[in-house]
N, C-alpha and C positions, 0 to 999 in steps of 0.2 A: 464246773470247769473253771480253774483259774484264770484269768487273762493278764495277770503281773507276772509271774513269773514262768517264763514258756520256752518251754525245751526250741529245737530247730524246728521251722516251719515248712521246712525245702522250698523249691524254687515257685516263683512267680513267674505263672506263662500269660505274658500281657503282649497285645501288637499293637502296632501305631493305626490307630484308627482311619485317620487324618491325614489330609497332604502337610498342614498345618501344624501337629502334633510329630509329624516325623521331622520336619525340617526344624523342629525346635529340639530332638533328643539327640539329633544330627550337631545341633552348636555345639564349638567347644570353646565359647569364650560368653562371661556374663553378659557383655553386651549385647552374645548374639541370642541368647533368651531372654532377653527384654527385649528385643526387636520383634522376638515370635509373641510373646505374651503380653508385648505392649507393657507402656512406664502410664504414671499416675502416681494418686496418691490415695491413702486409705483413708475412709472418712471415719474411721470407728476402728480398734481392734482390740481383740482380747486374748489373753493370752496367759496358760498356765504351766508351769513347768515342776515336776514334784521335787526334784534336784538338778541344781546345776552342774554344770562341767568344768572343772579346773583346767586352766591353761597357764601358759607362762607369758610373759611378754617378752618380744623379741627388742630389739635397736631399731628405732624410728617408730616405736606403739603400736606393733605387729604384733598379735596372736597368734600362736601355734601349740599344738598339745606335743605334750613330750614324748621321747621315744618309753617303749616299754622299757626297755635295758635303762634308759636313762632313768627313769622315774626311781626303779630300784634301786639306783648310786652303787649298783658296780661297780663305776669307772673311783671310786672311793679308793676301791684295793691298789694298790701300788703292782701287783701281780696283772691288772687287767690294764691292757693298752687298747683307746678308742683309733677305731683309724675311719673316717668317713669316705662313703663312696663316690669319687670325682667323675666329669664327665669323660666319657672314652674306660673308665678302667675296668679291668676283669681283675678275675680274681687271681692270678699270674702275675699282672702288673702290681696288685697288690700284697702277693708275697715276697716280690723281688722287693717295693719298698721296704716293708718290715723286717726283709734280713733271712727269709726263710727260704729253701733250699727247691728245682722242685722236684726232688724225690718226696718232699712232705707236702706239697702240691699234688700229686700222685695220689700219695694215702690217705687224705681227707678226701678227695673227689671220688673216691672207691670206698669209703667208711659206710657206705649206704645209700639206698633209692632217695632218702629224706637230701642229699647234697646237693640232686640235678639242682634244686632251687639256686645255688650258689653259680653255678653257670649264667644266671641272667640277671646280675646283680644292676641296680639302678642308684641314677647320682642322687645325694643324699643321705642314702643309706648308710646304717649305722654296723660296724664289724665288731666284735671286741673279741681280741686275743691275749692268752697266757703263754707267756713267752717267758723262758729261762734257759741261761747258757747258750741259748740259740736255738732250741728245741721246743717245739709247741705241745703245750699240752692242755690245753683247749681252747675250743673257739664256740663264739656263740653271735645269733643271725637272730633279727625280728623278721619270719617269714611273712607273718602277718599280726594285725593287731592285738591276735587270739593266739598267735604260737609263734613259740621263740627255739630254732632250732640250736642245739648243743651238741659242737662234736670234741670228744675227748680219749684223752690217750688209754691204754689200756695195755702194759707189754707191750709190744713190739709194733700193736696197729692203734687204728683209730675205731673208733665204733660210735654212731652217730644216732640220737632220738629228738624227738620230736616232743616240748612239752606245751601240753592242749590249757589256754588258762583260763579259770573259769570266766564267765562271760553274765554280768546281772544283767537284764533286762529291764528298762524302766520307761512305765508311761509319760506322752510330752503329748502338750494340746497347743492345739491352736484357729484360732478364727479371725476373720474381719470380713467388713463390708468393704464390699471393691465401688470404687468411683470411676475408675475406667480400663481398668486391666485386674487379671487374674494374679500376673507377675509383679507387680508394682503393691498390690498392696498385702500379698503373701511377704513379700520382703520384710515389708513392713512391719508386721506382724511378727519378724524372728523368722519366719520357715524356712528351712534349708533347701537349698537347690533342689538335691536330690529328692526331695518329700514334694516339691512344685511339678518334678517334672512325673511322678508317679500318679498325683491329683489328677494332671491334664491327661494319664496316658487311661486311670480308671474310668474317666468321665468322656473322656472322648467320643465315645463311640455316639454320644447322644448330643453331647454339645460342642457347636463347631466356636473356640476360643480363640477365632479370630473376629467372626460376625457374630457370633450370638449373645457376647457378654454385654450388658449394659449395669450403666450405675446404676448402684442399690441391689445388687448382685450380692450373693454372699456365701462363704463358706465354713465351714468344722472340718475337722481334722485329728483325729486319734495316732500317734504312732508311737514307735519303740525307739528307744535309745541305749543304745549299747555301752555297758561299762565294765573296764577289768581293774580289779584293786582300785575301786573309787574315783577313776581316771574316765572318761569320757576317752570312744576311740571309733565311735562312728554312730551315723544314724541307720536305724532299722526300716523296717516293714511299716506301711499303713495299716493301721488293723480296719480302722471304719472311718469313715467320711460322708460328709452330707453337703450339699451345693445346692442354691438357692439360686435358678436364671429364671427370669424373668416371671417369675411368680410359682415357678414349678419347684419342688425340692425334690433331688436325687441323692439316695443314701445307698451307699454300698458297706457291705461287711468282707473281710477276709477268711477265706475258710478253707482248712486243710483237709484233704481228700485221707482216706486209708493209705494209699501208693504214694504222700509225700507232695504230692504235687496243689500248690496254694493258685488259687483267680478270686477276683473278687464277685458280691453277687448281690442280686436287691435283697432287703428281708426277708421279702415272700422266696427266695430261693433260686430266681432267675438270673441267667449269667451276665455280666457286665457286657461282655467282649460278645459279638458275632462268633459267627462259623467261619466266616471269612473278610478279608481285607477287600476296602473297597477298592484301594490298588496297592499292588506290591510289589513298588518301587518308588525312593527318593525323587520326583522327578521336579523338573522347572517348569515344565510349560504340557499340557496336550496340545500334541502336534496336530493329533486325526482322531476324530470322535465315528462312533457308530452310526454308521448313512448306510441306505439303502444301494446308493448310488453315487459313486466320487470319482473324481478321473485321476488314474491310477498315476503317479510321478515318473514312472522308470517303463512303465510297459505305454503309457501314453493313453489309455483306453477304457472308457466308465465301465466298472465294475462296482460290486458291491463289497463297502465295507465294515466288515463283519466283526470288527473289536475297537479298543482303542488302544492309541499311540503315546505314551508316552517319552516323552524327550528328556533324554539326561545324557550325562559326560559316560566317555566308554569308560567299563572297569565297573562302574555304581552295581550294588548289589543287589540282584532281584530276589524275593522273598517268595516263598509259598503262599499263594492264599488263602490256605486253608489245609487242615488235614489230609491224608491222601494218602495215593499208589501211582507215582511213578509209572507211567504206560511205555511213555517211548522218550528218547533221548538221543539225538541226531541231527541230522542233516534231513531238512523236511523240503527241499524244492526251494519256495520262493520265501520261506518264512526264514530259510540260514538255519544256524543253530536254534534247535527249538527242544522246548520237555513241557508234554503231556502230563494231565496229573486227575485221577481221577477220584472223587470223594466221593464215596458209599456208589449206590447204583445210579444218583441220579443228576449229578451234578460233574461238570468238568472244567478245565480249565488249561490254555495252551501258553505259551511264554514264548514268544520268536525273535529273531535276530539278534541273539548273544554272542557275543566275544568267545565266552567259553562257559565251559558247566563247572560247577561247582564240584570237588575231587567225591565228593560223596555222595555222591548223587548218582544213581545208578536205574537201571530199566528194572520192575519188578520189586524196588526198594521201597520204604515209607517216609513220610517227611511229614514232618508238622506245621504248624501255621506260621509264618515267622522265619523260617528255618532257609539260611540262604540255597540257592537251588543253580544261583549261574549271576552270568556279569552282563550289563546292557554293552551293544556291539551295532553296528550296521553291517552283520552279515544276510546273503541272499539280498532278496528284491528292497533294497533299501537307498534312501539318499542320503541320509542322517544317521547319526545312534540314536536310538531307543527303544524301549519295549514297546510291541506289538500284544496285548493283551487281550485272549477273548476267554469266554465267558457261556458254557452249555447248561443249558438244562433241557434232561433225558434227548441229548444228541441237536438242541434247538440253541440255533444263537440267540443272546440276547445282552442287552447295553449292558455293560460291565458297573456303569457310573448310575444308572436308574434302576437295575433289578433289583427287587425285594429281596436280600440276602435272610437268609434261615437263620435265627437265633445258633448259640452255641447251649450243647445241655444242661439242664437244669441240674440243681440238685437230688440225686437218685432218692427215692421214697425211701430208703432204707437207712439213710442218713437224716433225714427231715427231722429228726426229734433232735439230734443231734445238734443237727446244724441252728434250730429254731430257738435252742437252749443256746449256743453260743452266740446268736448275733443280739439274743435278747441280750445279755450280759454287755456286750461292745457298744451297743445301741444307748443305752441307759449311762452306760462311762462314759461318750461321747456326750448325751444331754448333762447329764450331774457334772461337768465341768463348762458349762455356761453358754451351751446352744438351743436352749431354750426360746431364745430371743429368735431365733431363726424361723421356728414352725408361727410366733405371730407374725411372719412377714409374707406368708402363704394367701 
């Protein structure tokens, strides 16, 4: 089985393990991922990359990669006009600039299913149109870094495709020793955001990267790099990874099912991720932990409290946690808006005082791990927002935050040769690029 050159992988079903791992996929600014993953410095790193990425340099020694259309030099042809996408504009405000009618506004917005794309245009964005006499006769759209939509005249209408560009895939490595964050010396090292916060979300489940990292810590890293026409246009997939905390090394390999669907897994075959989330939801604080006995806020009177409370802002999205069936979705008494969710025969799981349910979410329905299910609220017997979360097994409460949660499935015996052949391969290109060093730190 190859591992350079590799068709679509489909998606990656990963969840936030972690209060800590969620509030860092949650940042949307670098600082706020160096706050989750803690700053440092690397005392060591190494670092291979098979090709690099061309970029251009912007005014003020700003790198940015070029547009695909640009790269081409289209804009070369005296027939092709660049028009860039400003803030506020649609694609109306941007025919009125260029001079175009909108009956021809009309005809390209109906030239095919491939145009809705044109309806949600963002600033930046690159148009280029063939414009003569005052009549268009074609236009072309970077829908994404792999396809460039083309809509062109034909007689009387327009008729619109879609062209798919190939895509190389290239191996990118990278490691160091951490001195006191994961994030500070990943940086360091070249990794990309995107590839840190994949690290923490494979490794989570086992290592808490807020308390459990110390210096002399260390990591590998195997992933994919995407290029079209020699051009760098995004980073890919982890294929395999290996982390060194505190004397233990964990390697995980990436492995695609028959159905399309990729998780990561140890060599011997076991899965990265649980069965389920130790909570699921973003929250700030536990309000109410699992007591036998606490005196109730709103009713005034010791009862027993049979989940926990997590506290967030109304609206935050609560997750499934875990595979499931949808039992009941309603109005439960004192719990408010609540959805029951039950996995296989033996396990369940309740979610109360929501704002509202999630539009897809239905009684009788299935949901996957991850999969939003409704929004935190302080509806029913509540003083605060938050989730109320319990936690059964076979019809028996228990701590949502101390139960033994059940692995997620392993890899099926009917794949095992398969999969033993491909992690051996991932495994061996992960060490022959210079993590060798790692297993004498064991």
């Amino acid at each position: 089985m190859s591992i350079i050159n590799r068709s679509n992988h489909g998606e990656v079903s990963l969840s936030r393990p972690r209060r800590q791992l969620r509030a860092l996929l949650a940042a949307s600014t670098l600082a706020g991922l160096a706050a989750m993953l803690g700053s440092g410095q690397a005392l060591a790193t190494h670092q291979s990359l098979e090709l690099s990425s061309p970029a251009t340099t912007t005014a003020g020694g700003a790198t940015a990669s070029m547009s695909m259309l640009e790269e081409r030099g289209v804009e070369a042809d005296p027939a092709w006009h660049d028009i860039r996408v400003h803030r506020g504009d649609s694609l109306s405000r941007i025919f009125d600039r260029v001079g175009l009618t909108p009956r021809q506004l009309f005809a390209v917005l109906n030239a095919g299913e491939q145009t809705d794309t044109l309806k949600r245009l963002m600033p930046g964005e690159l148009l280029q149109f063939d414009i003569r006499e005052g009549e268009l006769l074609a236009l072309r759209y970077e829908m994404a870094p792999t396809a460039i939509l083309c809509v062109s005249r034909e007689g009387a209408d327009y008729v619109s495709t879609v062209k798919q560009l190939p895509v190389e895939r290239r191996l990118a490595h990278q490691s160091a020793i951490i001195e006191d964050s994961l994030y500070s010396a990943a940086k360091k090292a070249g990794l990309p955001d995107g590839v840190i916060l994949a690290l923490a979300e494979i490794f989570g489940w086992d290592i808490d990267f807020v308390h459990d990292v110390r210096s002399g810590d260390s990591f590998s890293v195997l992933y994919e790099q995407e290029y079209v026409e020699g051009q760098k246009v995004r980073d890919g997939a982890v294929l395999a990874a290996a982390f060194v905390n505190q004397g233990t090394t964990h390697r995980a390999v990436r492995f695609t099912a028959p159905d399309g669907r990729s998780n990561y897994f140890t060599p011997e075959g076991r899965p990265m991720r649980k069965a389920f989330l130790r909570s699921p939801v973003d929250f700030r604080r536990i309000s109410s932990r699992f007591q036998t006995e606490r005196y109730h806020p709103v009713l005034g009177v010791k009862r027993p409290h049979r989940g926990v409370d997590f506290a967030a802002p109304v609206g935050t999205p609560i997750k499934a946690a875990g595979d499931g069936r949808v039992v009941f979705r309603g109005w439960k008494n004192g719990y408010g808006n609540t959805v029951v969710i039950e996995h296989g025969g033996i396990y369940s799981t309740l979610y109360g005082h929501m704002s509202k349910f999630h539009s897809g979410v239905r009684a009788g329905g299935r949901v996957e791990q991850g999969q939003i299910i409704g929004y935190v609220g302080q509806t029913g017997l509540a003083t605060g927002p938050h989730l109320h979360y319990e936690f059964r097994v076979n019809g028996e409460h228990r701590d949502p935050l101390t139960v033994k949660l059940p692995g997620a499935k392993p890899i099926p015996a009917s794949l095992m040769a398969e999969f033993n052949q491909h992690a051996e391969e991932l495994l061996a290109s992960l060490d022959s690029r210079g993590t060798s060093h790692l297993a004498a730190m064991e």
